[in-house]
C-alpha positions in Angstrom: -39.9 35.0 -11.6 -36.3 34.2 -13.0 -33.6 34.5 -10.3 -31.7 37.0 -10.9 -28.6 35.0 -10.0 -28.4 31.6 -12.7 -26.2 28.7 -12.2 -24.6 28.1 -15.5 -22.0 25.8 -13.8 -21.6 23.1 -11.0 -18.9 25.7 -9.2 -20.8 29.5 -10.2 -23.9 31.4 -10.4 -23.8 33.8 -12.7 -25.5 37.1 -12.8 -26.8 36.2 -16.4 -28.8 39.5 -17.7 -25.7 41.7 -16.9 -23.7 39.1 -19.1 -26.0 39.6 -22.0 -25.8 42.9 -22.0 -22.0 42.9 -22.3 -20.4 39.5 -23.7 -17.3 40.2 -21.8 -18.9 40.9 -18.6 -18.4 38.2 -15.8 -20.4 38.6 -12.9 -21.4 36.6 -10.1 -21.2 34.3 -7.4 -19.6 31.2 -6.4 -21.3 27.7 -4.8 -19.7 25.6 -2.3 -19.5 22.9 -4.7 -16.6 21.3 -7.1 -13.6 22.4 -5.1 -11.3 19.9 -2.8 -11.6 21.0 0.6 -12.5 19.0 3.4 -15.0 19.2 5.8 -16.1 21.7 7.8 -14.9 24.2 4.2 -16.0 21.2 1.8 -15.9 21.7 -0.4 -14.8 24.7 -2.8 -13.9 27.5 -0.2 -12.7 30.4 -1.3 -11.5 32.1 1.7 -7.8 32.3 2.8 -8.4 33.5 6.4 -10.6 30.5 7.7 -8.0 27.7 8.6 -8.4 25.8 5.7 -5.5 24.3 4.0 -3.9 26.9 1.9 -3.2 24.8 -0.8 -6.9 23.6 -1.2 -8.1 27.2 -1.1 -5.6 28.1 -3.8 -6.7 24.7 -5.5 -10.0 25.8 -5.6 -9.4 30.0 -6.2 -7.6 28.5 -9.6 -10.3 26.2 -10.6 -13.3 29.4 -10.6 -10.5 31.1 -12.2 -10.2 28.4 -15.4 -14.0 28.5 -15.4 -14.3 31.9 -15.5 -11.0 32.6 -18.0 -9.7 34.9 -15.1 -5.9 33.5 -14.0 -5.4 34.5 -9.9 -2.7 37.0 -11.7 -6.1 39.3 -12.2 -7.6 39.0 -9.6 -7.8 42.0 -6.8 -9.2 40.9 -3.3 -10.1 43.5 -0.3 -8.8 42.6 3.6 -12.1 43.1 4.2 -13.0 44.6 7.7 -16.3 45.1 7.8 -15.9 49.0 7.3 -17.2 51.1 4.2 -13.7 52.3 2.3 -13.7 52.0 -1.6 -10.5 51.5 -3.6 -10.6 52.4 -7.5 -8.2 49.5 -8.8 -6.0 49.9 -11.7 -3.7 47.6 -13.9 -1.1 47.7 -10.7 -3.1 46.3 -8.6 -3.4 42.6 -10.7 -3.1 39.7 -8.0 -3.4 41.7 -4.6 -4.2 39.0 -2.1 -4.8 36.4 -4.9 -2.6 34.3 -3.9 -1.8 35.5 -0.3 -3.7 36.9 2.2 -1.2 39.5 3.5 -1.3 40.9 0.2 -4.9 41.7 0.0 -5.4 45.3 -0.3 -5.6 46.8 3.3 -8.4 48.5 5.1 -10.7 47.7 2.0 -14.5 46.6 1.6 -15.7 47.7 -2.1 -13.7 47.6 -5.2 -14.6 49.1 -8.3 -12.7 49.8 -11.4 -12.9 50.0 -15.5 -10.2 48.4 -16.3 -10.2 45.3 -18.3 -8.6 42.1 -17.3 -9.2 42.4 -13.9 -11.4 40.9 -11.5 -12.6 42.0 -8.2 -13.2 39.8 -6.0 -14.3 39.7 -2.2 -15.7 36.9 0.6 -19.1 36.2 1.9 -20.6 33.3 4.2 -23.9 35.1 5.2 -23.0 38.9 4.3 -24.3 40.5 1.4 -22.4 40.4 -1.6 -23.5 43.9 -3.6 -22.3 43.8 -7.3 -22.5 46.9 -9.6 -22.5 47.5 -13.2 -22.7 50.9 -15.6 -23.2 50.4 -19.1 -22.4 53.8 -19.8 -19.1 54.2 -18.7 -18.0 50.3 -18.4 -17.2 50.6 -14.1 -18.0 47.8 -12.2 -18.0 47.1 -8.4 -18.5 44.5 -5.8 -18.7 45.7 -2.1 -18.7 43.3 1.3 -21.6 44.3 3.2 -22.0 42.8 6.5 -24.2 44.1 9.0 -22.0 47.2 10.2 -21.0 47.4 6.6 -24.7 48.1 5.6 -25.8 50.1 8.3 -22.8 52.4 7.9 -23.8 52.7 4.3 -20.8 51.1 2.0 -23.9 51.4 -0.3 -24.1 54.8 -0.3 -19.9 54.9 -0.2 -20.2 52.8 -3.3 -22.2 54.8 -5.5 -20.4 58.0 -4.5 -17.0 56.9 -5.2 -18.4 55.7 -8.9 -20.1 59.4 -9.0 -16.3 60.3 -8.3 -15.6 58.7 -11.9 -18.3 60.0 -13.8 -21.1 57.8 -13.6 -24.8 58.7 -13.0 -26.5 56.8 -10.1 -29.9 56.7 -12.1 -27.9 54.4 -15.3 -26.3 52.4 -12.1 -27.5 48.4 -12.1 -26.9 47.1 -8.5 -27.5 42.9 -8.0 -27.9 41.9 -4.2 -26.5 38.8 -4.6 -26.6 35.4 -1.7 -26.8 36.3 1.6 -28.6 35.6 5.0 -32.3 36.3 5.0 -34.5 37.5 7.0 -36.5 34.6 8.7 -33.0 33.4 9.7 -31.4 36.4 10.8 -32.0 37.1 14.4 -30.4 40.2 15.9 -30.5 41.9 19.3 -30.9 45.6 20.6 -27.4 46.4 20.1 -27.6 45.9 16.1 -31.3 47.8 16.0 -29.9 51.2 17.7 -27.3 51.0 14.7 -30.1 51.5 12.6 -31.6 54.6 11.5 -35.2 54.9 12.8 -36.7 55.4 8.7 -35.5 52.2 7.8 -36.2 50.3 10.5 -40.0 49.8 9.6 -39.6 48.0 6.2 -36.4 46.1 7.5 -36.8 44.8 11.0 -39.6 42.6 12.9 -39.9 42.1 16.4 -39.6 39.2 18.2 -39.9 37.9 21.7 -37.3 38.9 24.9 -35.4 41.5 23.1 -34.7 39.9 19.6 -35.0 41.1 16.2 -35.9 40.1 12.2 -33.4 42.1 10.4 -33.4 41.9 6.5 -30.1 42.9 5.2 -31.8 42.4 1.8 -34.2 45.5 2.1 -31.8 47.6 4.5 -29.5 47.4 1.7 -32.3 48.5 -1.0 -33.4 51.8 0.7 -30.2 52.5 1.3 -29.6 52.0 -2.8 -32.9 53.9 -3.3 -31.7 57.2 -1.2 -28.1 57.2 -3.1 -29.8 57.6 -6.3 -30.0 54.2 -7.5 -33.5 53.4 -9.8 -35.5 50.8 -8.0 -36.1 48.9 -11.5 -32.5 48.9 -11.4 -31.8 46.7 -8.5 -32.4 43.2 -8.6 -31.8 40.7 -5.7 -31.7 36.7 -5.6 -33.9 34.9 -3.9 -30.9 32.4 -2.6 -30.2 32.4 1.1 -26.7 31.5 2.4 -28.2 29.6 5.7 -31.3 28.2 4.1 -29.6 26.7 0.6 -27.1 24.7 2.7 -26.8 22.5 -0.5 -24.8 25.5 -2.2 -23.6 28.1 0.0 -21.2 28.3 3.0 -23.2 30.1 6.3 -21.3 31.1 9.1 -24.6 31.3 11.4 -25.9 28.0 10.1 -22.4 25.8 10.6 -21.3 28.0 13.5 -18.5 30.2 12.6 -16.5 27.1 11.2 -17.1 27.1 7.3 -16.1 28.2 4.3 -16.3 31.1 2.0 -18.2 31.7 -1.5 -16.5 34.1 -3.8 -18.2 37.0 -5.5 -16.8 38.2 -8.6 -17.1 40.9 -11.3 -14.2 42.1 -14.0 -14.5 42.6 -18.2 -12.4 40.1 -20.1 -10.7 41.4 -22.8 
């Protein structure tokens, strides 16, 4: 089966049926490849907050950005701390952290918006990137979704702060894009009990001495399902940040010392 994620250049994968449905729609997700860095971020991270030469990460930020006809001027990035708040970005918001990382709008994990011209944007090296898209009304979304992030629901916190704007969870399409998968995602105790005990069945396995399976993947899609979202209306990628070392960044797999892809959604006008 097609992947719902298709790599249409050497630096992006693109979320390619959204894109046909709307011409100006840009969706998706970046590689690790094309950019300048050096090792351990070679070589096109994205991310501003992992030592990397700031000049290489801009380098790289403004390359996706020619590829994708989106100037760092429009694009809006989250702090990012692994919490479950939604800002609705308008026209004033155009270049928040960008550029720099102190001007990244605070205290933020999901962006949505239906503006035109602007692209969110967040950071991902093993968290799951969730990207949203309403035909109807024209908002789109990206939310950071670590593990605290998903079992605290910035799922649910998503679709309900599009509700806020008019849209109907059942027309919602939600991609799960690039992320750590299962068979490399061990977890202890501590991560388990954060779990509610009806999602723990389809989305954890057992292991010796304490340890646990956890797939992000499917926490996420029941968690989608209960907010309203249509199953048919969710697709997920079969990529995995740790396994696909060829393309992505994974901060489990290099060891907390690595870069970051990009994931990215905004209209052109």
């Amino acid at each position: 089966m097609k992947d719902a994620f298709i790599r249409q250049h050497e630096t992006c994968l693109h979320i390619e049926k959204w894109q046909q449905l709307h011409p100006k729609l840009v969706a998706g997700f970046t590689t690790r490849n094309g950019g300048v860095s050096s090792a351990p971020y070679q070589s096109l991270n994205g991310g501003l907050h992992v030592n990397d030469d700031p000049y290489h990460v801009l380098t790289n930020r403004e390359r996706v950005g020619e590829h994708l006809g989106f100037p760092l001027d429009k694009w809006v990035c989250g702090e990012q701390v692994h919490q479950t708040n939604i800002k609705v970005i308008e026209d004033t918001d155009k270049g928040k952290g960008a550029s720099e990382l102190s001007t990244a709008i605070q205290g933020v994990d999901g962006l949505i918006t239906n503006k035109t011209d602007i692209l969110c944007t967040a950071f991902f090296a093993d968290c799951v990137p969730l990207f949203f898209y309403d035909p109807k009304t024209s908002f789109v979304g990206i939310a950071h979704a670590g593990w605290k992030g998903t079992v605290n629901q910035i799922g649910v916190e998503m679709v309900s702060a599009l509700k806020q704007q008019g849209v109907i969870s059942s027309n919602l399409m939600v991609a799960i894009g690039p992320c750590i998968t299962k068979n490399y995602y061990e977890v202890d105790q501590h991560v388990i009990n954060h779990i509610p005990l009806e999602w723990r069945e389809n989305a954890v396995s057992s292991r010796e001495g304490g340890r646990y399976l956890l797939d992000l993947k499917q926490l996420n899609i029941d968690i989608l399902l209960q907010a309203g979202v249509l199953r048919n209306n969710i697709d997920v990628t079969n990529y995995c940040t740790f396994r696909d070392e060829d393309l992505f960044f994974s901060h489990r797999r290099d060891h907390g010392r690595t870069g970051r892809m990009l994931g990215f959604i905004g209209f052109s006008s």
